[in-house]
C-alpha positions in Angstrom: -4.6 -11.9 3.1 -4.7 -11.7 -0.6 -4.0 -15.2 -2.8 -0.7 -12.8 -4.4 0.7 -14.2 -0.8 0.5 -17.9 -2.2 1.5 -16.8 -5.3 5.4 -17.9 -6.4 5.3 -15.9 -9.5 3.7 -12.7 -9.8 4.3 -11.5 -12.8 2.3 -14.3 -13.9 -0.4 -14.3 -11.6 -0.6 -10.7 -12.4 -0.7 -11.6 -16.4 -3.8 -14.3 -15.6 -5.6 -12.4 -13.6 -5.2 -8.9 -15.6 -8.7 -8.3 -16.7 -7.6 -7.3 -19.8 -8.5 -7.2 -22.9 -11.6 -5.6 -21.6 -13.2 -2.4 -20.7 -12.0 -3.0 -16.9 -8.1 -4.0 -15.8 -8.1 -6.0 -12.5 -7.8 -2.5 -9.5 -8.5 -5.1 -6.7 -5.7 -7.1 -7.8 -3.4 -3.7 -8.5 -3.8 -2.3 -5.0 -3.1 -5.9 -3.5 -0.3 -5.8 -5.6 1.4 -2.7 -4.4 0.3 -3.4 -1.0 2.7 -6.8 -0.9 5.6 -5.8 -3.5 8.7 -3.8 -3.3 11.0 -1.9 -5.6 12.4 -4.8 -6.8 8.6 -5.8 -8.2 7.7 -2.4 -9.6 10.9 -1.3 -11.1 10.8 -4.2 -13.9 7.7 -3.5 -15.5 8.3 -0.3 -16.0 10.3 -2.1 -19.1 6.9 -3.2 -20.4 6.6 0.1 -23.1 3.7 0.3 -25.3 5.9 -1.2 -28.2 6.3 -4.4 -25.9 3.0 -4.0 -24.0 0.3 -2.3 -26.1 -2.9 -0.8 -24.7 -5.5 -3.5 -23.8 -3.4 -6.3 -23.0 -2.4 -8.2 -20.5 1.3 -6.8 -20.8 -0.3 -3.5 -20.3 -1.5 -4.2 -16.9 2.4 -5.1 -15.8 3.4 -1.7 -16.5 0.0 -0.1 -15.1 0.9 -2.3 -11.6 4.8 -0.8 -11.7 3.7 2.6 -12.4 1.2 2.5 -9.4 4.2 0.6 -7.2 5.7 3.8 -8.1 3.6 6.1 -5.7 4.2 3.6 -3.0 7.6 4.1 -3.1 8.2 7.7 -3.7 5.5 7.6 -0.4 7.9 5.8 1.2 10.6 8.0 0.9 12.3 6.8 -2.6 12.0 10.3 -4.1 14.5 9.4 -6.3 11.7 7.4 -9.0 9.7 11.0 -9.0 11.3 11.7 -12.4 10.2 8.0 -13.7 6.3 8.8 -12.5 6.3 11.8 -14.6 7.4 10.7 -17.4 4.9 7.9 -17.2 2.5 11.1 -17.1 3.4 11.3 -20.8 2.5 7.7 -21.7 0.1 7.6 -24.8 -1.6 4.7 -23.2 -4.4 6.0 -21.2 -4.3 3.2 -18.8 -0.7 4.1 -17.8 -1.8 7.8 -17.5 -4.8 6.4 -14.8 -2.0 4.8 -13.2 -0.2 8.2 -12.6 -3.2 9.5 -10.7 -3.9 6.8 -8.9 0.1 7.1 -7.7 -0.5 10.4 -6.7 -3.5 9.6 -4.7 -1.2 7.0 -3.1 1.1 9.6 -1.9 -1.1 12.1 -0.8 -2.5 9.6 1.4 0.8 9.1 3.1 1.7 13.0 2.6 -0.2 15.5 1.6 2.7 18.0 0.8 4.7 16.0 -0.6 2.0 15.7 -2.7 1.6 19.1 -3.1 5.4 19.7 -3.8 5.2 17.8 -6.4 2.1 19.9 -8.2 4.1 22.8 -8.2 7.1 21.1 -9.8 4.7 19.8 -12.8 2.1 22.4 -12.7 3.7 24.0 -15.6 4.8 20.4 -17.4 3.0 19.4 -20.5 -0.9 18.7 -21.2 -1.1 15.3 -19.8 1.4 15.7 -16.7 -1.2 18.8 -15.7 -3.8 16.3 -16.3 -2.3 14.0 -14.3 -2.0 16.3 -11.3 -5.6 17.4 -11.1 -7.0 14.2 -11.4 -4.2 12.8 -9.2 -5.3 15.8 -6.0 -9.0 15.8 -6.9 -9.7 12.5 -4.7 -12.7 13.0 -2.6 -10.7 11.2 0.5 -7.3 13.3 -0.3 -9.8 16.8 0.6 -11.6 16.1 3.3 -9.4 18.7 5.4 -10.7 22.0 3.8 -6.9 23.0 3.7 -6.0 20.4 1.1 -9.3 20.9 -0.8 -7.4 24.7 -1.3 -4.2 23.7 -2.5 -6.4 21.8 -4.7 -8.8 24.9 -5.6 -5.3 27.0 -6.6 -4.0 24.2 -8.6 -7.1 24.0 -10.8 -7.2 27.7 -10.8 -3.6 27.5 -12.4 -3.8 24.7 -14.6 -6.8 26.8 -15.9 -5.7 29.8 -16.3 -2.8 28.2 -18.5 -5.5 26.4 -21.0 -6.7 29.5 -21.3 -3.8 30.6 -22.7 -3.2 27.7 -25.4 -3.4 28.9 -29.3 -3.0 25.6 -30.5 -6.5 23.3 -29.3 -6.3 20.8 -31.9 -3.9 18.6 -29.9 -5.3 15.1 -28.0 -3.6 16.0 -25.2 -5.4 19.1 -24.9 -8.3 17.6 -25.2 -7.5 14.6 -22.7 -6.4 17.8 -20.3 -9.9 19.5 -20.8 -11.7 16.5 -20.3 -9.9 16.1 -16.5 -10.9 19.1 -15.6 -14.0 19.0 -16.8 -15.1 17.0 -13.7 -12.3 17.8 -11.2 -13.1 21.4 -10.8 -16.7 19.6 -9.0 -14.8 17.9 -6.7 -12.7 20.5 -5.2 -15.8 23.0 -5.3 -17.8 20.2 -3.5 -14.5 19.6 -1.0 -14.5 23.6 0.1 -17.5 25.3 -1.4 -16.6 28.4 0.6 -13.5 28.9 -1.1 -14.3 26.5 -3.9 -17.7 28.9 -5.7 -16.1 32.1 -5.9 -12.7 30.3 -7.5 -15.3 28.7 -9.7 -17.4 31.7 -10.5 -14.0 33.6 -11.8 -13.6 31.4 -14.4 -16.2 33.0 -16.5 -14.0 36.1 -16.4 -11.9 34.4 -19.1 -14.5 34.3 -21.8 -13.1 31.5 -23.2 -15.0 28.9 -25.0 -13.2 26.0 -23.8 -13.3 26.9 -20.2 -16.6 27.6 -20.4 -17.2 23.7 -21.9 -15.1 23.3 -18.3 -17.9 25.5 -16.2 -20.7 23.9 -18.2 -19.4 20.0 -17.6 -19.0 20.6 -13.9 -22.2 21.8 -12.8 -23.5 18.9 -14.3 -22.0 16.7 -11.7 -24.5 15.5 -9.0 -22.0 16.6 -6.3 -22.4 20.2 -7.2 -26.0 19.6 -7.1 -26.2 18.5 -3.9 -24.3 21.0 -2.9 -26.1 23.9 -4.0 -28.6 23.2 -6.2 -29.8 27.4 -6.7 -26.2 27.9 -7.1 -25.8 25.5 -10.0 -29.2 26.8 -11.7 -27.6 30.1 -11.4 -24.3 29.6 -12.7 -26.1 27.5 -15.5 -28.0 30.5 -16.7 -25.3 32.8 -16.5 -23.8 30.5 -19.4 -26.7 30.8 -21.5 
């Protein structure tokens, strides 16, 4: 059992033992965390904002611990805090973004539909809740069934399709969105790659530069190497 169980006071356990400032917050102690609290736990330090808790500080990791309690208890049925998750989606602290995602991965571990619900309600959200979702479905353990590695495939494929469409590139959160997927597309290819290579191969139809930046960053990715090696080569050439 972890030492949170000993613990009297949480909050400052949580503030001691944060990790931060540094390039790593304290995940063990996060997970632990959520594993042991409740709602009345996560709810208050959602209060910690960025004005009260800015990024790389100890004050920071309360609100990155709340946000993940969040998954756990919109997992556990409280659907009523899904509106407070996405908003969190929009934080301009990157840690508190993570969070998001790894909230997501929390509920589609306890239900994958519920998971998948909830990408078609943000799929057409802003920059960062998009990014949020793809980084949130693309979890190796989350698409082990080849059916959930689909879903996945079609939300890329939409998220995608929508970049392509942006006339205004300039923006961070485009940018922060572009990065995401430049790895997450591997990990749903790699999930289903009999679905997942001809849903990758159509991107080039788009002749866009910045989804080709998307192509080129993924078949980088060991994963897709392993996968198919001659594939990659090929697909490599091709943007050449």
């Amino acid at each position: 059992m972890h030492v949170l169980v000993e613990e009297g006071d949480w909050t400052a356990y949580l503030l001691e033992n944060s990790g931060l400032p540094g390039p790593r917050a304290n995940l063990e102690l996060t997970l632990a965390y959520v594993e042991l609290g409740a709602e009345k736990d996560f709810i208050p330090l959602l209060d910690y904002t960025p004005d009260l808790a800015p990024e790389n500080t100890p004050e920071e990791f309360l609100a990155f611990c709340g946000t993940v309690g969040l998954g756990e208890l919109i997992a556990n049925g409280l659907r009523e805090y899904l509106p407070d998750l996405r908003k969190q989606a929009s934080d301009p602290r990157w840690r508190i973004r993570e969070a998001v995602a790894m909230a997501l991965k929390i509920i589609g571990k306890h239900d994958f539909y519920l998971l998948s619900f909830i990408c078609s309600e943000w799929v057409r959200g802003n920059f960062l809740e998009q990014r949020a979702l793809a980084a949130g479905i693309c979890e190796p353990e989350l698409l082990s069934d080849p059916r959930h590695a689909e879903l996945a495939l079609q939300l890329l494929d939409q998220i995608t399709h929508l970049l392509s469409g942006v006339e205004n590139r300039k923006l961070n959160d485009f940018r922060v969105l572009r990065k995401g997927l430049g790895y997450c597309w591997s990990v749903a290819v790699a999930a289903n790659p009999e679905c997942g290579k001809p849903a990758f191969e159509k991107l080039f139809d788009l002749n866009d530069k910045d989804v080709n930046w998307i192509i080129r960053e993924n078949l980088k990715k060991n994963r897709m190497a392993k996968m198919d090696a001659a594939w990659v080569d090929a697909l490599s050439a091709r943007l050449k």
